[in-house]
C-alpha positions in Angstrom: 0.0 0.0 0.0 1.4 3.7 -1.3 2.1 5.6 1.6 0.0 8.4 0.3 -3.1 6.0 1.1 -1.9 5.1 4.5 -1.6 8.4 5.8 -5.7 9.4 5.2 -6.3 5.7 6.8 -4.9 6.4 10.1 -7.2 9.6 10.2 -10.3 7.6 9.6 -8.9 5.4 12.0 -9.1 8.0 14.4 -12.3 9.3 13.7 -13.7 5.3 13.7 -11.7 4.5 17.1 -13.4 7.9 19.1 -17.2 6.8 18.2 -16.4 3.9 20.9 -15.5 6.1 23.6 -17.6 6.7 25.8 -16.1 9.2 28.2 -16.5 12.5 25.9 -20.5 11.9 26.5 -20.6 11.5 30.1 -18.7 14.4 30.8 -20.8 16.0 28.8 -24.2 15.0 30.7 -22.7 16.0 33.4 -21.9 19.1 32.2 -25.4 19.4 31.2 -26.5 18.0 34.9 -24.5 21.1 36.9 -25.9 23.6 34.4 -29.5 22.1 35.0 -28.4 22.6 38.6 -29.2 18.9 39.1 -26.1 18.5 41.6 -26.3 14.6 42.6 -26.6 13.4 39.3 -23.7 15.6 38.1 -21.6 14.4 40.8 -22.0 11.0 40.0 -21.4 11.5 36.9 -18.3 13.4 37.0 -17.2 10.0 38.9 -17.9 8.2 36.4 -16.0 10.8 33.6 -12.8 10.3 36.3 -12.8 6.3 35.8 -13.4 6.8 32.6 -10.9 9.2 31.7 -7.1 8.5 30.7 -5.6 12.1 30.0 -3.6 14.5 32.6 -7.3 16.6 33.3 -8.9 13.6 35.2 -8.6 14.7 38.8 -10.6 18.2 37.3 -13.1 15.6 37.1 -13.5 15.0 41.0 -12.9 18.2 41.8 -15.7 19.2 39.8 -17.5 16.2 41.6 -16.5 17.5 44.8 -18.1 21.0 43.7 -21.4 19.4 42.5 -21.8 17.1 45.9 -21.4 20.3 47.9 -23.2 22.6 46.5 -26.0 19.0 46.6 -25.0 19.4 50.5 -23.1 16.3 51.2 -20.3 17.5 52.7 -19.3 14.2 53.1 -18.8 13.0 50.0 -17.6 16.9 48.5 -14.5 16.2 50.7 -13.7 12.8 50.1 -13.6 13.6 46.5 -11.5 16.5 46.9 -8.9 14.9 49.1 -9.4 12.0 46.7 -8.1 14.6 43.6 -5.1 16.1 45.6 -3.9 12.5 46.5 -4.1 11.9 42.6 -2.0 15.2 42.0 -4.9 17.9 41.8 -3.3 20.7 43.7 -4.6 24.3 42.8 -5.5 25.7 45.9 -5.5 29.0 44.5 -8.7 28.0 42.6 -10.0 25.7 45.5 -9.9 28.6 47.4 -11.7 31.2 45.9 -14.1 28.6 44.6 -17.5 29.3 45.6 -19.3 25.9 45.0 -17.1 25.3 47.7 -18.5 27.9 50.2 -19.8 25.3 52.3 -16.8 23.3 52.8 -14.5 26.0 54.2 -15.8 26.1 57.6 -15.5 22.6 58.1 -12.2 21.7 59.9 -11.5 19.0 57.0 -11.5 21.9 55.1 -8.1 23.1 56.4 -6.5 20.3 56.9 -7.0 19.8 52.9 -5.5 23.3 52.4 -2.4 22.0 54.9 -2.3 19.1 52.6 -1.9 20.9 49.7 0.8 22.9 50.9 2.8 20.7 52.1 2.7 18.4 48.6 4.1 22.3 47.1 6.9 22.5 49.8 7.8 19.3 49.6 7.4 17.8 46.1 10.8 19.2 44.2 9.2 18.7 40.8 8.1 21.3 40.6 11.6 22.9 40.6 12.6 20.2 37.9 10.2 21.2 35.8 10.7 24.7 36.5 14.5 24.5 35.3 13.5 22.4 32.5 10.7 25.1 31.2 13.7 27.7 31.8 16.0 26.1 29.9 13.2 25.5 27.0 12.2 29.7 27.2 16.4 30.3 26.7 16.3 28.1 24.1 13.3 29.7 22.6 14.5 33.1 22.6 18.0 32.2 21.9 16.7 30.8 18.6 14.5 33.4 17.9 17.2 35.9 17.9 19.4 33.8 15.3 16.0 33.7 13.1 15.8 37.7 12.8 19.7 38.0 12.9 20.2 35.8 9.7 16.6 35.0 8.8 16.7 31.2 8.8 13.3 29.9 8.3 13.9 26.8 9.7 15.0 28.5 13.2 11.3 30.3 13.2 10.2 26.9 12.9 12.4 25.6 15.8 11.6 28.7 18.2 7.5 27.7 18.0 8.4 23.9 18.5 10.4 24.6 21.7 7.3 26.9 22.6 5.0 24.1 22.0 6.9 21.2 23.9 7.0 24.3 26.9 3.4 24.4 26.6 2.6 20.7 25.9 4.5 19.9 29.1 3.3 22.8 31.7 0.0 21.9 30.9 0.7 18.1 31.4 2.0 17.7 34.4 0.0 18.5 37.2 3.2 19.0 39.6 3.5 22.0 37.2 -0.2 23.3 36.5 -0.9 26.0 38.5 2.6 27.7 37.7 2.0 27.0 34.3 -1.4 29.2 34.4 0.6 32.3 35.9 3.3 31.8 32.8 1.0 31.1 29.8 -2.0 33.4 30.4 -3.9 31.4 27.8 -3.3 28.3 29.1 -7.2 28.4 30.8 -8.5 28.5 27.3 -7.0 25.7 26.4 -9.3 23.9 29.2 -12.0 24.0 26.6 -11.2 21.8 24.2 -11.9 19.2 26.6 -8.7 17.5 26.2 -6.3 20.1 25.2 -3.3 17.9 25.4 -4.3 16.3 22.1 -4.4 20.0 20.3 -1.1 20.5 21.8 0.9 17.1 20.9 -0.9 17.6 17.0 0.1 21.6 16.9 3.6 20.5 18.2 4.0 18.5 15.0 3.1 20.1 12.5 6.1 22.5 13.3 8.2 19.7 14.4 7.7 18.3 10.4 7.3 21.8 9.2 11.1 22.3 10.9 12.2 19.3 9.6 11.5 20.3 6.1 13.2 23.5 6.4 16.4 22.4 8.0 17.0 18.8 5.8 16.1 21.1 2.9 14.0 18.0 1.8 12.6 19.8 -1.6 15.6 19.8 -3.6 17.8 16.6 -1.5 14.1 14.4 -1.3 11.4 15.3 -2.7 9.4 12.1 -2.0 10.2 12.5 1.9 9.2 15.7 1.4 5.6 14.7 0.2 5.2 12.3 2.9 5.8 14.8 5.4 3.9 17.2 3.7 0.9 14.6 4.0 1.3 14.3 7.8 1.7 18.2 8.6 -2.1 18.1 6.3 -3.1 15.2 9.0 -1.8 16.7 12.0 -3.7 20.2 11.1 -6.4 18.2 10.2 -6.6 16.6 13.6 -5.9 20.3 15.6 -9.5 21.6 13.1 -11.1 18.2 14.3 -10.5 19.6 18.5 -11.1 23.0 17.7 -14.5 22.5 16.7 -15.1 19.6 19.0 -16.0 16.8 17.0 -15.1 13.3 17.3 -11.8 14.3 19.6 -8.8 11.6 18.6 -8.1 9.6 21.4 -4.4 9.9 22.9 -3.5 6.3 22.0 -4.1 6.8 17.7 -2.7 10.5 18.3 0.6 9.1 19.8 0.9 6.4 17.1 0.2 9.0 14.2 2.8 11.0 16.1 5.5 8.4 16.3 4.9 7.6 12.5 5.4 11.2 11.8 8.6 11.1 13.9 10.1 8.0 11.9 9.6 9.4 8.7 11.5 12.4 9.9 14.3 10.3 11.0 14.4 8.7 7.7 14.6 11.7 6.2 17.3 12.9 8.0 18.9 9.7 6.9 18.6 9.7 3.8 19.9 13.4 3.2 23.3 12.1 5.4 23.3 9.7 2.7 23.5 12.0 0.0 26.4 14.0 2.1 24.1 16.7 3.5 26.6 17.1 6.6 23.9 18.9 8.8 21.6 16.0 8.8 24.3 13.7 11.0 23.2 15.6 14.3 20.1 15.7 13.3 19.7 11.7 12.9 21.2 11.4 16.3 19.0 13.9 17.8 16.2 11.7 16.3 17.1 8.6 17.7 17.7 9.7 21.2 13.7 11.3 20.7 11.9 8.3 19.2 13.6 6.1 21.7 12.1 7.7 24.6 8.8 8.2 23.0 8.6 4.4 22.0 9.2 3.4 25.6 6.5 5.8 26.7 3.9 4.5 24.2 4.3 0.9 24.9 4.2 1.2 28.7 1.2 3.5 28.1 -0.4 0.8 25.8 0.2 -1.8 28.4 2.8 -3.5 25.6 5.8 -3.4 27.6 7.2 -3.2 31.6 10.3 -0.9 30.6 10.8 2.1 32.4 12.9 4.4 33.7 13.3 8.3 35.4 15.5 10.5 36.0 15.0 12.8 38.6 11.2 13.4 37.6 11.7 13.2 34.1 10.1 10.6 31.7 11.9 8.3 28.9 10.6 11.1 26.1 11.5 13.8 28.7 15.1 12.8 28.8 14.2 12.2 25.3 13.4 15.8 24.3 16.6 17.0 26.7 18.7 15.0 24.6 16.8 15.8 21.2 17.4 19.4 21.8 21.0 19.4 22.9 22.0 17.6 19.7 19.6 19.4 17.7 21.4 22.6 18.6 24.8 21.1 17.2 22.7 20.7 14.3 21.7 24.1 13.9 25.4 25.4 14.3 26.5 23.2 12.3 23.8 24.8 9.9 25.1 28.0 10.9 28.7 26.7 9.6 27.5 25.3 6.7 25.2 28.8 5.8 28.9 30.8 6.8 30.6 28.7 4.4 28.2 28.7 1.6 28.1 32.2 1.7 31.9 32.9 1.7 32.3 30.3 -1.3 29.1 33.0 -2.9 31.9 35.4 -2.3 34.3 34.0 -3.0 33.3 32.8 -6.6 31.5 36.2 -6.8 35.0 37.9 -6.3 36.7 35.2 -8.8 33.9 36.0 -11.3 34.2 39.8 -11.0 38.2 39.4 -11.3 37.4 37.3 -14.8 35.7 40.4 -16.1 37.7 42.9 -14.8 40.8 41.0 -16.5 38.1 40.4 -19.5 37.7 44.0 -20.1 40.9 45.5 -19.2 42.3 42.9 -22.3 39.5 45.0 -24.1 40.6 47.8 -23.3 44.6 47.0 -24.0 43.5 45.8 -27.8 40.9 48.9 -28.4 43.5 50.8 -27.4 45.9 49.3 -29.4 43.4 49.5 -32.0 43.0 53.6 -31.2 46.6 54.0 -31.5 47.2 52.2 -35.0 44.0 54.2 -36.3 45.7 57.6 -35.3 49.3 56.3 -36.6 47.2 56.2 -39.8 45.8 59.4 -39.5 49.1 61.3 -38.6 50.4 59.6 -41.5 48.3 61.0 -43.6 48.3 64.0 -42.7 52.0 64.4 -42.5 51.7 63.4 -46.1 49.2 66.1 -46.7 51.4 69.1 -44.9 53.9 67.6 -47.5 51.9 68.2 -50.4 50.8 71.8 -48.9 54.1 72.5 -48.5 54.5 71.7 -51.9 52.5 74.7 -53.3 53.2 77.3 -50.7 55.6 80.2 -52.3 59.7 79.1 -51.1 60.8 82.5 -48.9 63.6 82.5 -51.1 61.2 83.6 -54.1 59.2 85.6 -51.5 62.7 87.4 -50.8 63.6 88.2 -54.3 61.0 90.0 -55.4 60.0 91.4 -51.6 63.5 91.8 -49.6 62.0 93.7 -47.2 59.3 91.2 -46.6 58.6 88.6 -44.1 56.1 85.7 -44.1 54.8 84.7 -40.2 52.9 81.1 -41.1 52.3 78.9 -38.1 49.7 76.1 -38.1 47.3 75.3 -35.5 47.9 71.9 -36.1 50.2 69.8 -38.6 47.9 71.0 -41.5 46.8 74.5 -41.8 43.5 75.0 -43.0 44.8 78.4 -44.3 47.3 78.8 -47.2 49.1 81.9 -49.0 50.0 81.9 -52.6 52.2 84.1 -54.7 52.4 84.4 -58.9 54.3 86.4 -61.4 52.9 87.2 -64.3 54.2 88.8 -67.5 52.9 90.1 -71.0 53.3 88.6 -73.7 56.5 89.4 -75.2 57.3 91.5 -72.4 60.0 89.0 -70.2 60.5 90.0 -66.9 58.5 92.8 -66.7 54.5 91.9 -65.0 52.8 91.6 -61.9 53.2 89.6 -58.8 50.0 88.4 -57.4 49.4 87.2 -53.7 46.5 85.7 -51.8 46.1 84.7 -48.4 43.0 81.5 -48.5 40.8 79.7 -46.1 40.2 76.5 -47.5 37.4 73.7 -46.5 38.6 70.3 -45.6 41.6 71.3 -43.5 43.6 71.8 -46.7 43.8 68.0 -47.0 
């Protein structure tokens, strides 16, 4: 089966997989329950949504049960759901306080022992501090890269900057450790909230850049073209499934999602791969980076799908978390290496630019050496000739010898401009007829046309 085919499959997969599940509709009724004001129902609902549910949001789900059972008046059962959701990592007890379907709850001494409890998971659970450095070093990342995009307008590094921004956001908004710092740092992280499952938007929006960014950097329209219409395909599915949340229709569930996602990710790789193999020198860090990336998000699929038992942490973070440290570290190699590569390219531009400018320069200044070689042969010519034509005008003019004889008290001042005059003087004797030596002497002083040549 063409790949072209296989891609639009795993969509209707998606669509075909989410009509079985039935957790979407019971969070909807009740939804529908606490708007009808119908509290008991809601709560047990909500309950119900919490088993149901396999995303990061599912403690929201009893708190929201807590909310319904109190405002019902079963204190009761309001605070064992709520202690229920802290001890499952629900722990906003910024919201919890200034919550007033909880109104009724905050006199009871429960009540503060809750708010105590919460507290004390902050204080004490360093994770948050992990994942604080690890969103810190994400944002230096982001910027970092954002500056090289404006300072030699890369498009691939734009690309980069918003995938760092996504995986930021992706990962602020699942972990709960994390969630209520994450709210303070992305102001529109609550909006999110309303697509129901917003991690699904998130991991689809993260790779359309991440496949966008692989495009840009490997270059894959002029090294592969063909990887380049795969990819193209999935960036067209991945939107595809981001439209499908927006509107909230029949939402992906995580499982498919992860799957498409891990496809998409080995067809980058193989990308990368195969532009190493045709000696694209920037795609070597970039294969690494990959590896180190699908690795850790293959180990986190599997144990998520029940498929395998391997699993590891460090410090807080995940198999993909150590995945996406590593994926970034090498991927910034890759980038300077980019950098070197763009540096180089450019000064070879120059460099052949200068050598080319050089070939003209020593192209026309033989021009100019044989016109002007040509120049000076044509006026040898011309002087020629008209030293030959000052002969001939000599030729004619009156001697000063015969000048002399019959003037002695004459001169003649004659001095040309240039080599030819264009003025001439003449002198003739003429005598009557039978009359020898006796006539008259005529002179003229002419301006002639032509230059007297």
């Amino acid at each position: 089966m063409k790949i072209t085919y296989f891609i639009p499959l795993i969509f209707f997969l998606n669509v075909r997989s989410v009509l079985a599940q039935p957790y979407k509709e019971v969070q909807n009724k009740a939804d529908q329950k606490y708007e009808l004001k119908e509290y008991a129902i809601a709560a047990q609902l909500y309950e119900n949504a919490f088993v149901l549910d396999d995303s990061e949001y599912r403690t929201d789900n009893l708190y929201n049960a807590s909310c319904s059972y109190a405002l019902y008046g079963n204190k009761i059962k309001a605070l064992e759901c709520l202690e229920k959701a802290i001890d499952y990592g629900w722990g906003n007890l910024e919201r919890a306080s200034k919550d007033s379907d909880l109104n009724s709850l905050k006199n009871e001494l429960k009540w503060k022992k809750l708010q105590k409890k919460i507290q004390m998971h902050y204080e004490k659970d360093s994770k948050v501090y992990y994942w604080g450095m690890y969103l810190g070093i994400l944002f230096i990342l982001f910027f970092y890269n954002l500056f090289l995009f404006f300072s030699i307008k890369e498009v691939s590094l734009l690309y980069y900057s918003i995938l760092i921004l996504m995986y930021s956001q992706f990962e602020s908004i699942r972990t709960p450790a994390f969630s209520y710092y994450a709210e303070n740092i992305f102001i529109w992280q609550k909006h999110f909230r309303l697509l129901g499952n917003p991690s699904n938007f998130l991991i689809c929006l993260t790779m359309v850049f991440q496949l966008l960014f692989t495009t840009s950097f490997l270059n894959l329209k002029e090294i592969a073209p063909r990887f380049n219409k795969i990819i193209f395909f999935f960036i067209i599915y991945f939107i595809g499934c981001c439209v499908v949340i927006v509107t909230k229709s029949n939402l992906p569930i995580r499982s498919i999602i992860y799957v498409s996602c891990l496809m998409g990710l080995l067809f980058s790789f193989l990308a990368g791969v195969f532009c190493w193999y045709k000696k694209y020198r920037a795609a070597r860090f970039f294969v690494v980076a990959n590896i180190t990336y699908i690795v850790g998000i293959t180990i986190v699929i599997l144990y998520s799908l029940k498929m395998t038992d391997i699993y590891y942490k460090l410090a807080v973070f995940r198999p993909d978390n150590i995945g996406q440290i590593a994926f970034f570290t090498l991927l910034s190699f890759a980038i300077g290496d980019k950098i070197n590569i763009l540096k180089m390219e450019k000064a070879g531009a120059q460099e052949k630019a200068l050598e080319f400018l050089e070939e003209k320069v020593e192209e026309r200044t033989q021009e100019v050496v044989r016109q002007s070689y040509l120049i000076e042969e044509k006026q040898k010519e011309i002087i020629d000739s008209i030293t030959y034509a000052k002969r001939l005008q000599q030729a004619i003019l009156p001697s000063d010898e015969e000048i002399k004889k019959l003037f002695p008290e004459s001169f003649i001042y004659y001095q040309p401009k240039d080599i030819v005059a264009g003025d001439f003087y003449w002198m003739e004797t003429l005598s009557p007829a039978g009359r020898d030596g006796e006539g008259f002497t005529y002179i003229a002083a002419a301006d002639s046309t032509g230059h007297g040549v």
